[in-house]
Structure formats: structure tokens, C-alpha cells
N, CA and C of each residue as an Amber inpcrd file, in Angstrom:
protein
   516
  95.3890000  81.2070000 180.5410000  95.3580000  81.7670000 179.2090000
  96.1480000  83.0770000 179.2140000  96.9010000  83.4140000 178.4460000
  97.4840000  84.4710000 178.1610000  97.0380000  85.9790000 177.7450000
  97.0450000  86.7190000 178.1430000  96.3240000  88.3210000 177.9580000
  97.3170000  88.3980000 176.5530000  96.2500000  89.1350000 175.7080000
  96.1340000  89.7710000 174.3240000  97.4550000  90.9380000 174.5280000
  98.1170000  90.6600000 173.6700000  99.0490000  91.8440000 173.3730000
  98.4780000  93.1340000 173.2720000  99.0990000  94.1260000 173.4980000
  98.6580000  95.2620000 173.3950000  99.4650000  96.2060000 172.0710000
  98.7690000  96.9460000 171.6130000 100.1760000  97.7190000 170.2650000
 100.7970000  98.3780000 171.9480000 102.7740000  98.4440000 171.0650000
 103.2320000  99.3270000 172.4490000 103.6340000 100.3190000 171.5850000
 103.6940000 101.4090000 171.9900000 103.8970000 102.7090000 171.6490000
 104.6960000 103.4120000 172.4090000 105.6050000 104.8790000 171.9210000
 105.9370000 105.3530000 173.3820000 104.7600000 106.5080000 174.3160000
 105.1270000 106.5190000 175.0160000 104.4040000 106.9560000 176.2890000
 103.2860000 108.2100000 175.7570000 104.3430000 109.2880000 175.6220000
 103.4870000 110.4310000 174.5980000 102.2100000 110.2430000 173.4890000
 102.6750000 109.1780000 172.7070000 101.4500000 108.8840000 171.8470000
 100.2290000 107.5900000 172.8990000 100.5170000 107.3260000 173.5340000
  99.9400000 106.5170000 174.6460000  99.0440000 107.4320000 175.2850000
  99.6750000 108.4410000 175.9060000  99.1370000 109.8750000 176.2480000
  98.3700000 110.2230000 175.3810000  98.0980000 110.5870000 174.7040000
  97.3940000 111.3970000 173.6500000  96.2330000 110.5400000 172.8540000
  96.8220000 109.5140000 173.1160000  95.4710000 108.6360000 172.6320000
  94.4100000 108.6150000 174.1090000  95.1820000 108.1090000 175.1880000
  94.1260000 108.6280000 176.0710000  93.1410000 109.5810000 176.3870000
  93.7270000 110.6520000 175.9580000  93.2440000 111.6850000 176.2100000
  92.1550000 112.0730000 175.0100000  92.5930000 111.8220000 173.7360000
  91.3800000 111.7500000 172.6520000  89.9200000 110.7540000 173.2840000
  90.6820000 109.4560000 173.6850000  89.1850000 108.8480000 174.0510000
  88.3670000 109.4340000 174.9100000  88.7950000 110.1200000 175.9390000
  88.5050000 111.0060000 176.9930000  87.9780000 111.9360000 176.4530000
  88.1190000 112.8580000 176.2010000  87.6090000 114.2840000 175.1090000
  86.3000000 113.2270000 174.5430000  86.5700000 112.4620000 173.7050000
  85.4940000 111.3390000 172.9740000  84.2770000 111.3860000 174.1810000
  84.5430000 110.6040000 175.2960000  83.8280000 110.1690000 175.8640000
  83.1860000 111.2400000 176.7500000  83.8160000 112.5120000 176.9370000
  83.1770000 113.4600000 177.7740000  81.9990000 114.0650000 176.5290000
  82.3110000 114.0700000 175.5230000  81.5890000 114.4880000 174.9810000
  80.2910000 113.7160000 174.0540000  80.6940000 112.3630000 174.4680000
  79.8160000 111.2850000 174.1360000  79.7210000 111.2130000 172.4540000
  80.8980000 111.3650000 171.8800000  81.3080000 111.4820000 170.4880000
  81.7460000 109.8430000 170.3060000  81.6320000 109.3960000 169.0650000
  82.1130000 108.2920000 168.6510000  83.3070000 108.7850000 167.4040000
  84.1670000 107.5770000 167.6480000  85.2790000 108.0940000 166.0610000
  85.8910000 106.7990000 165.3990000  86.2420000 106.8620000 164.2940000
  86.1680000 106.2550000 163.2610000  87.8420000 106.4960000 162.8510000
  88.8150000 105.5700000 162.3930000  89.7530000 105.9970000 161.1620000
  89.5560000 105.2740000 159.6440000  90.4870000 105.5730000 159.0850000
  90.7170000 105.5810000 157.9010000  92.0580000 105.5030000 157.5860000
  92.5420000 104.2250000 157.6910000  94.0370000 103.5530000 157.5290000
  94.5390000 103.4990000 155.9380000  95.7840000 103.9450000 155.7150000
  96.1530000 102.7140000 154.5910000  97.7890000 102.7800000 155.1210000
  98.7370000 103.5910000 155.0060000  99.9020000 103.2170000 155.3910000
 100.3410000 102.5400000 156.8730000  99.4410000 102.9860000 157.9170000
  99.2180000 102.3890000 159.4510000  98.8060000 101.2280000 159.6240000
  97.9390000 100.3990000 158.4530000  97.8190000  99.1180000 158.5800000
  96.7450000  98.9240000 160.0710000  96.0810000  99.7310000 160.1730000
  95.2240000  99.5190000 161.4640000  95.6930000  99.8930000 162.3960000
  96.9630000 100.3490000 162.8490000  97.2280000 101.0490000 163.8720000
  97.0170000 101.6690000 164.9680000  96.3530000 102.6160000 164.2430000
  95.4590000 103.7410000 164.7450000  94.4580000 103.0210000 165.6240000
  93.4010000 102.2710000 165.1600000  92.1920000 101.8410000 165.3430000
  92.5010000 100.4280000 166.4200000  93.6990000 100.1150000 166.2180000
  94.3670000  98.8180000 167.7060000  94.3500000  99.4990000 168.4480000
  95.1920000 100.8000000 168.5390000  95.6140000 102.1250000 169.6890000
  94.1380000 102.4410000 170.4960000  93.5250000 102.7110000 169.9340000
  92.4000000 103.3510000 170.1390000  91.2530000 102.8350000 170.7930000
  91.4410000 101.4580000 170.5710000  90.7710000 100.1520000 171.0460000
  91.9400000  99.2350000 172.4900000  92.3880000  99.6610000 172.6390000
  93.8240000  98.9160000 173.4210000  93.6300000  99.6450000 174.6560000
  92.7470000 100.6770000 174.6570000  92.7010000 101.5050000 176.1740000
  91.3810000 101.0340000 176.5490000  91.6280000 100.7090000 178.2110000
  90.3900000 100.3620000 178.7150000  89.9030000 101.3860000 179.2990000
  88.4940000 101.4010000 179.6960000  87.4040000 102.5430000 180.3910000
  87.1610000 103.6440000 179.3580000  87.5970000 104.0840000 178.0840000
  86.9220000 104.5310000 176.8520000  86.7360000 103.9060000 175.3650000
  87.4310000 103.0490000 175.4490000  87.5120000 102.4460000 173.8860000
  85.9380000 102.0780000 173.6180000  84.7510000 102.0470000 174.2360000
  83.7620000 102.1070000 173.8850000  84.0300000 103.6980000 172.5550000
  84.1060000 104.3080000 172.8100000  83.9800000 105.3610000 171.6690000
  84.6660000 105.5500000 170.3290000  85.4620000 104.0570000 169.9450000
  85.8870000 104.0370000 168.9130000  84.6780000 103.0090000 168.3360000
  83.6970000 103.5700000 167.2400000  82.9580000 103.2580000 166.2740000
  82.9990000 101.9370000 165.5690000  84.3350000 102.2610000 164.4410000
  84.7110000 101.4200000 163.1130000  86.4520000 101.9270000 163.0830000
  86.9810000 101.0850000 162.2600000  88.2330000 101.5380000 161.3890000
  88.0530000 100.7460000 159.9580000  88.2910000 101.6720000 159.0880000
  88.8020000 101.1890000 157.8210000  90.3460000 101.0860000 157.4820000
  90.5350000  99.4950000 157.2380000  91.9410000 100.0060000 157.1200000
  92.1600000  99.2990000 155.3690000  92.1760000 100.3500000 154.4760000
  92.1050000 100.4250000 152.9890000  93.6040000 100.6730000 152.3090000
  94.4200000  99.7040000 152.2030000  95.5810000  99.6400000 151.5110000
  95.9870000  99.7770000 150.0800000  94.6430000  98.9510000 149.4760000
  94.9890000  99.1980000 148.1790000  94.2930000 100.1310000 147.1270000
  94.3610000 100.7060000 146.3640000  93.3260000 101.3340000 145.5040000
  91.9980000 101.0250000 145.4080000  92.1160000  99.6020000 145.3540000
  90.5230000  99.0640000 145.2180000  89.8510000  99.4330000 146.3180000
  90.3570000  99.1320000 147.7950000  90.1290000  99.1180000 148.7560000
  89.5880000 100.4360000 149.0810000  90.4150000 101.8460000 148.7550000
  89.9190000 102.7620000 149.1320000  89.1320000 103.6800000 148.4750000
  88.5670000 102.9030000 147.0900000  87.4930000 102.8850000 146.3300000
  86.1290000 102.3440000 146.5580000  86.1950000 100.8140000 146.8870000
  85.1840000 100.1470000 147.1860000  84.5390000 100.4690000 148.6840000
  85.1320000 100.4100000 149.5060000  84.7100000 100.5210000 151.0570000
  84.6510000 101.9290000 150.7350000  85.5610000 102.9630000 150.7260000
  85.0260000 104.0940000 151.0210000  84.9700000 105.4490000 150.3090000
  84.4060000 104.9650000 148.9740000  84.1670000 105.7530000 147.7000000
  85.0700000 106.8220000 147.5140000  86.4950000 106.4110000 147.2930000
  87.3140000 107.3990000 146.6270000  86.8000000 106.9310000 145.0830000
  86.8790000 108.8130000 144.8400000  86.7310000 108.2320000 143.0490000
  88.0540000 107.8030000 142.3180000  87.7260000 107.1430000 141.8470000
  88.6410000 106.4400000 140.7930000  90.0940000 107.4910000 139.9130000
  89.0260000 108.8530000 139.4470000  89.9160000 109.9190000 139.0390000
  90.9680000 110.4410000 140.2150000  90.1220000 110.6660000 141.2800000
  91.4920000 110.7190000 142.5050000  93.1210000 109.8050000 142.2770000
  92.1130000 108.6480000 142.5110000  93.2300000 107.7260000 142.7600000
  94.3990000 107.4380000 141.4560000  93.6200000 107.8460000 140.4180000
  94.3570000 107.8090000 139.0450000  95.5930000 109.0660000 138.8000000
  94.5900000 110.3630000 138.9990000  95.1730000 111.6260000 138.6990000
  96.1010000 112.1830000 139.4530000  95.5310000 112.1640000 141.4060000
  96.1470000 112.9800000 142.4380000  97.2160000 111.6260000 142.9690000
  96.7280000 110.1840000 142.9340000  96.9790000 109.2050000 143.8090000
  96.7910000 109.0490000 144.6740000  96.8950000 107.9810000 145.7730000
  96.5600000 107.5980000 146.7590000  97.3140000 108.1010000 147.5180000
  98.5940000 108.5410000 147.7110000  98.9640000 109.3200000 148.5720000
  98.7560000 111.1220000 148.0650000  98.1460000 111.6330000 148.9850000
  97.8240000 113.0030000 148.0240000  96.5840000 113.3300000 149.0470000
  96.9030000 114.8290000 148.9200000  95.8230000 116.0190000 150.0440000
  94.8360000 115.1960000 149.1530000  94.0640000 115.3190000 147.9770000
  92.6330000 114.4720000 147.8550000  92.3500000 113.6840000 147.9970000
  93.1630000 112.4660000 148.1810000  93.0250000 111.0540000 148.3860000
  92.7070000 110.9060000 150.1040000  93.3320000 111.7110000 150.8340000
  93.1700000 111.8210000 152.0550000  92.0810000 112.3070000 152.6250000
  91.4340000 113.6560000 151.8860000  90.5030000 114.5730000 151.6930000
  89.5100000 113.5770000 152.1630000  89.2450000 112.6490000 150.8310000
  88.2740000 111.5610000 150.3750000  88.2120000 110.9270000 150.9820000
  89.2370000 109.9290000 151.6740000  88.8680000 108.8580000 152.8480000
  88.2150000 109.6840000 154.2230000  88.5870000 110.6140000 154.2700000
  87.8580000 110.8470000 156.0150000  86.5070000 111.1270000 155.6230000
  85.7400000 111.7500000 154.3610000  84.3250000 112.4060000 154.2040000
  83.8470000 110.8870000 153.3110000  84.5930000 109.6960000 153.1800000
  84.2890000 108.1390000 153.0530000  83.7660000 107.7350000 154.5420000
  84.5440000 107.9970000 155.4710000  84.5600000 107.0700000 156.5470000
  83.8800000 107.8040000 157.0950000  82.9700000 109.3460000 157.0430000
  82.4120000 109.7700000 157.9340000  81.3170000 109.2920000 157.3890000
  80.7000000 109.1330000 155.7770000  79.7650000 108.8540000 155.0160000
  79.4730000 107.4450000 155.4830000  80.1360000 106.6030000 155.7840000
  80.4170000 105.2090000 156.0060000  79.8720000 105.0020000 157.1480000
  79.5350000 105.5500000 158.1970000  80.1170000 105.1480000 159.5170000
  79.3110000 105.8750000 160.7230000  78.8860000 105.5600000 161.5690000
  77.9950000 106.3970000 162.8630000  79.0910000 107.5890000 163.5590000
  80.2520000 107.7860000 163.1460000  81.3020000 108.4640000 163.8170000
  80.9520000 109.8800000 163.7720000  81.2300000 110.9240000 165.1040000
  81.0870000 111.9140000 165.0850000  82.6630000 112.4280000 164.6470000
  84.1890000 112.3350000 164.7320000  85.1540000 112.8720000 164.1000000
  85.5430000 111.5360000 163.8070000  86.4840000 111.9630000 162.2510000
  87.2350000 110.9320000 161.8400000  88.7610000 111.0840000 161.5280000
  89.6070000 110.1970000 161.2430000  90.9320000 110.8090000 161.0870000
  91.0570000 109.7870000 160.1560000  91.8840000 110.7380000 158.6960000
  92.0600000 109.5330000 158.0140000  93.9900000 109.6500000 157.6810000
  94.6950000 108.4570000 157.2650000  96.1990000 108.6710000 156.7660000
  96.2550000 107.3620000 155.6160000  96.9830000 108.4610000 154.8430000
  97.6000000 107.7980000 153.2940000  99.3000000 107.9550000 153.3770000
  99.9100000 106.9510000 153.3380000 101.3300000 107.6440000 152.5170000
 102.4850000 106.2660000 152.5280000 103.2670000 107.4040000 152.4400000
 105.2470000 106.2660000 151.9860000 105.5640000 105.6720000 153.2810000
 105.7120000 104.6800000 153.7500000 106.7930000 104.0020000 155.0170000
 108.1890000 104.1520000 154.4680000 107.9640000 103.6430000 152.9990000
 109.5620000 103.3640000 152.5080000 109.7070000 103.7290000 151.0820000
 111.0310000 104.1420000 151.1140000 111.1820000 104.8480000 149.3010000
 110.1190000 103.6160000 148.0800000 109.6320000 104.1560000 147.4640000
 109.1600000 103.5640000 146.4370000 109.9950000 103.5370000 145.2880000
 109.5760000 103.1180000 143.8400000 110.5010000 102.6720000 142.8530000
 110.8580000 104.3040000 142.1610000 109.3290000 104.8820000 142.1440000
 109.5650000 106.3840000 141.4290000 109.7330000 107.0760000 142.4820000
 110.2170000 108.7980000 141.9510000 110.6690000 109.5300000 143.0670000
 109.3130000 110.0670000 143.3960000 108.0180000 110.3630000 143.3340000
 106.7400000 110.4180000 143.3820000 106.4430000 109.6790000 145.0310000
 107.0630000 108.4180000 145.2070000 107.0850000 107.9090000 146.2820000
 108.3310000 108.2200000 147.1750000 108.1890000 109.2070000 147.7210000
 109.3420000 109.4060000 148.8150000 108.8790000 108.7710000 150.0880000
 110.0910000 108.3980000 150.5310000 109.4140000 107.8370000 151.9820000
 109.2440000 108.7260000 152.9860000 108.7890000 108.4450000 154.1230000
 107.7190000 109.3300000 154.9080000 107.0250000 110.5910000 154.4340000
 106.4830000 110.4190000 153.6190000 105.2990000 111.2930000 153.0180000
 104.0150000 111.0340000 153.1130000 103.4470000 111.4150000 154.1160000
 102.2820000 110.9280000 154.6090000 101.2380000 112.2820000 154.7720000
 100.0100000 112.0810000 153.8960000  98.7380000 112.7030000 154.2450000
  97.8740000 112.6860000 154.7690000  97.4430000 113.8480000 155.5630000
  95.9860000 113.3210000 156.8090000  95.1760000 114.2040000 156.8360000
  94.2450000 113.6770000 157.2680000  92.8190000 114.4270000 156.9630000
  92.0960000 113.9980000 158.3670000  91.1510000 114.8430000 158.6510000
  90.6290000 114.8560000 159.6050000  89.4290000 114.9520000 159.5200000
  87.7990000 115.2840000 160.2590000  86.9700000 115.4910000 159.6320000
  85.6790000 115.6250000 161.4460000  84.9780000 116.0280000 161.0690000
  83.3210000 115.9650000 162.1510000  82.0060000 115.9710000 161.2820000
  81.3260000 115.8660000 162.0540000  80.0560000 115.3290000 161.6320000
  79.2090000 116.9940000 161.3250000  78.9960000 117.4860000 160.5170000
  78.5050000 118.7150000 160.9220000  79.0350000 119.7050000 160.4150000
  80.8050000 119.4770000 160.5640000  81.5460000 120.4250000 161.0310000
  81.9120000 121.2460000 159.3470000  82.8870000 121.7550000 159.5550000
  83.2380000 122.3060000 157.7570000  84.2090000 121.5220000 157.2060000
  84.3940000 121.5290000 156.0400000  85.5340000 120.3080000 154.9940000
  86.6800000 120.1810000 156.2770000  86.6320000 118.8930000 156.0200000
  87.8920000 118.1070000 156.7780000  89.3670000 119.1770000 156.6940000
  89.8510000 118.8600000 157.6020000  91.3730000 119.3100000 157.1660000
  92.3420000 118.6500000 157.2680000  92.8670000 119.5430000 156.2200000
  94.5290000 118.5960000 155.8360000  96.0360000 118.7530000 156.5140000
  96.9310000 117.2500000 156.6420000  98.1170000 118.1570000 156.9100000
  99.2090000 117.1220000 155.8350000 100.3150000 117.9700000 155.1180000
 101.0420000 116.7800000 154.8330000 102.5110000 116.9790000 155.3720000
 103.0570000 115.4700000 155.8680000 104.2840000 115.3260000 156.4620000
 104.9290000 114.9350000 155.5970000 106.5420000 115.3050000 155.9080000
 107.4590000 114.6730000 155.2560000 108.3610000 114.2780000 156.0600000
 108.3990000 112.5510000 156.8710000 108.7200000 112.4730000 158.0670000
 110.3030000 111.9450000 157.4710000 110.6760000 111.7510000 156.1620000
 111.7320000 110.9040000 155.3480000 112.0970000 110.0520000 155.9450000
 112.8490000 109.4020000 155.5400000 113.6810000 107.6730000 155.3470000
 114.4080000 107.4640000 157.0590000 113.3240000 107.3090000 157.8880000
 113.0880000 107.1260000 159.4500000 113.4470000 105.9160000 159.6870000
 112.4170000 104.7470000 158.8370000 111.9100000 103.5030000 158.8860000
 111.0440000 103.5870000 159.3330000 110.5140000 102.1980000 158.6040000
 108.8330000 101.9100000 158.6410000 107.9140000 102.0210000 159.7100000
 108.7030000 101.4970000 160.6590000 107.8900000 101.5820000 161.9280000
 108.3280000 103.5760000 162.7380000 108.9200000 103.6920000 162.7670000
 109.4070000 105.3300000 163.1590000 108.1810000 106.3230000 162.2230000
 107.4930000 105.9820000 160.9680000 106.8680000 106.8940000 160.4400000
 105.5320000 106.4230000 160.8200000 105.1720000 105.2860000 160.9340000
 103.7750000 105.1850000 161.3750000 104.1440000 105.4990000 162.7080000
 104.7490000 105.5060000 163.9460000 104.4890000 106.0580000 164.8230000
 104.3820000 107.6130000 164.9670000 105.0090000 107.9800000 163.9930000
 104.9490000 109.2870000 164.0160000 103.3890000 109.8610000 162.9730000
 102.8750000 109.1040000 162.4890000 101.5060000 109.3160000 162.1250000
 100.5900000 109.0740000 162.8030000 100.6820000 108.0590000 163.9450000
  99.7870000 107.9080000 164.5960000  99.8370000 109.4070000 165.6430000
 100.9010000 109.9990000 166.4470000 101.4010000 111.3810000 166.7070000
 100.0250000 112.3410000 165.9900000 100.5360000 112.3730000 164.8420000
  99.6860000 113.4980000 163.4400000  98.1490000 113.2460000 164.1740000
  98.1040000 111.8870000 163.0640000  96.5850000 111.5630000 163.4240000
  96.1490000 111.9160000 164.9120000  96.4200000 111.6850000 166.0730000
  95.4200000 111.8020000 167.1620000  95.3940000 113.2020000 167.4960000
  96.8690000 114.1620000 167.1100000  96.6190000 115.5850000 167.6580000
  95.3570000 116.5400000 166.9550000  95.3540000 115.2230000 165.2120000
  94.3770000 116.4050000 164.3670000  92.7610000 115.8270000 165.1170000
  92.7080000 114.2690000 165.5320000  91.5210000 114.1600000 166.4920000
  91.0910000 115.0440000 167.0980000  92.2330000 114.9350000 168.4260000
  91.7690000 115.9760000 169.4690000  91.4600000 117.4310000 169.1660000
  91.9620000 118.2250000 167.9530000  91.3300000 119.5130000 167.3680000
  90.4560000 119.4880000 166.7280000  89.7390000 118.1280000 166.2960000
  88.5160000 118.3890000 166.3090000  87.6790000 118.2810000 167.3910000
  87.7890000 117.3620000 168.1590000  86.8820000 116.8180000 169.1220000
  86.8880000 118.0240000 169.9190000  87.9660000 119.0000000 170.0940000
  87.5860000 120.5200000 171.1140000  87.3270000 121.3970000 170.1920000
  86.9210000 121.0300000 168.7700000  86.5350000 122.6410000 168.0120000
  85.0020000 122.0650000 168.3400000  84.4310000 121.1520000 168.8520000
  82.7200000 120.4600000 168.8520000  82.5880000 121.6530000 170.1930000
């Protein structure tokens, strides 16, 4: 039988995901994401390492409006007013997925892979949010990684996402 593919990544973000599960596991923390432009990414990565992936929880991976309404109570006015890509929309999914979920930190990402029809959608514009159990309002960062390609900006979010992990998991 054939062994399960693994996501491949380069080395650095390979690195760094290790090292989050590690931090995770020394500290006996569980974590959680909150997908929509990564398509699960994050939460394959995170799960793809052996001897810690016990400490990845859940992933939500919420693409569409509904999605990141229903599973993980963005309000509706968010998604209408700020949109789904947007510091609140991002805000909202990580204090969703922490509300959601047994996770002690969470990391959440919203945004563009590729130009959209309006200029509102630029490509690589991606928002992230971060979050702990305990800890004070999540924090935000937003990138503007531009017209990379699709796969070049989610790798470079997955980058975002695990460094804002690991600053939480050492502010615990």
C-alpha cells in the first residue's frame, strides 16, 4: 500500500511548523485554525508532522460566507459591511474557532490568492488573526503579498500564520 502524501512545503515553513507543535506540546497546549483562502492548509501542515500532531485540536476550513457564519459565528453585518476579507472578519474567525473548539491558541486567515473582478479584491491580500484561551483580543496582521500566484501566497500565509502561533504559544 502506498504512504499518504504529505503537503510539501519549503523547508523554513516545515521548520516552523515543527517547532510550533513543539512549543504546543511542551506546553501541553492544543491549537485549532481557521481557514478560508488556505483551503486547509494550515491544519494538513500541522497534522503531517509526526511525534506532535497530537496537539492539533480541530481546523475549520470556512470558504464561503455562509460557512464562516454558520460554523463559526461571524456576524452577518461583518461579512456584509467589513467583508470577508477584512481585520474583522479575521478578528471573528479566530474568537469563532476559539469559542468553537477545546484549543488553547488559534490562528485564523481570510484573503485574495488571485485578482478578483473589483479592485476591493486585490490579490495577495490576506488577513490574520491570532488568538489564546485567556489571553487578551486576538491580534491582527494584514499582508499584501500581490499577484505572486496562488500557491506562492498561501505559502506565504501559512509563513504569517505559524510565526503569529508561535507568539502566542511563548506569550502563555
Amino acid at each position: 500500500m502506498a504512504e499518504a502524501l504529505a503537503l510539501t512545503v519549503p523547508a523554513p515553513i516545515d521548520d516552523l511548523a515543527r517547532q510550533v507543535l513543539r512549543l504546543a506540546c511542551d506546553r501541553d497546549l492544543k491549537l485549532a485554525t481557521a481557514e478560508s483562502c488556505t483551503g486547509g492548509l494550515l491544519a494538513s501542515l500541522l497534522t503531517d508532522i509526526p511525534g506532535c500532531s497530537h496537539a492539533f485540536e480541530r481546523g475549520f476550513v470556512v470558504y464561503t460566507d455562509a460557512a464562516k457564519h454558520e460554523l463559526l459565528g461571524v456576524r452577518q453585518s461583518v461579512l456584509d459591511i467589513e467583508g470577508a476579507v477584512s481585520e474583522a472578519a479575521a478578528l471573528a474567525l479566530a474568537e469563532g474557532a476559539l469559542e468553537r473548539s477545546q484549543a488553547d491558541v488559534v490562528a485564523a486567515i481570510t484573503g485574495f490568492t488571485d485578482p478578483g473582478p473589483s479592485p476591493e479584491e486585490e490579490a495577495g491580500l490576506v488577513h490574520f488573526a491570532a488568538a489564546r484561551r485567556g489571553g487578551p483580543s486576538p491580534s491582527h496582521r494584514r499582508m499584501r503579498f500581490g499577484a505572486i500566484g496562488r500557491a506562492r501566497v498561501r505559502q506565504e500565509a501559512l509563513q504569517t500564520a505559524l510565526e503569529m502561533m508561535r507568539d502566542e504559544i511563548l506569550a502563555i
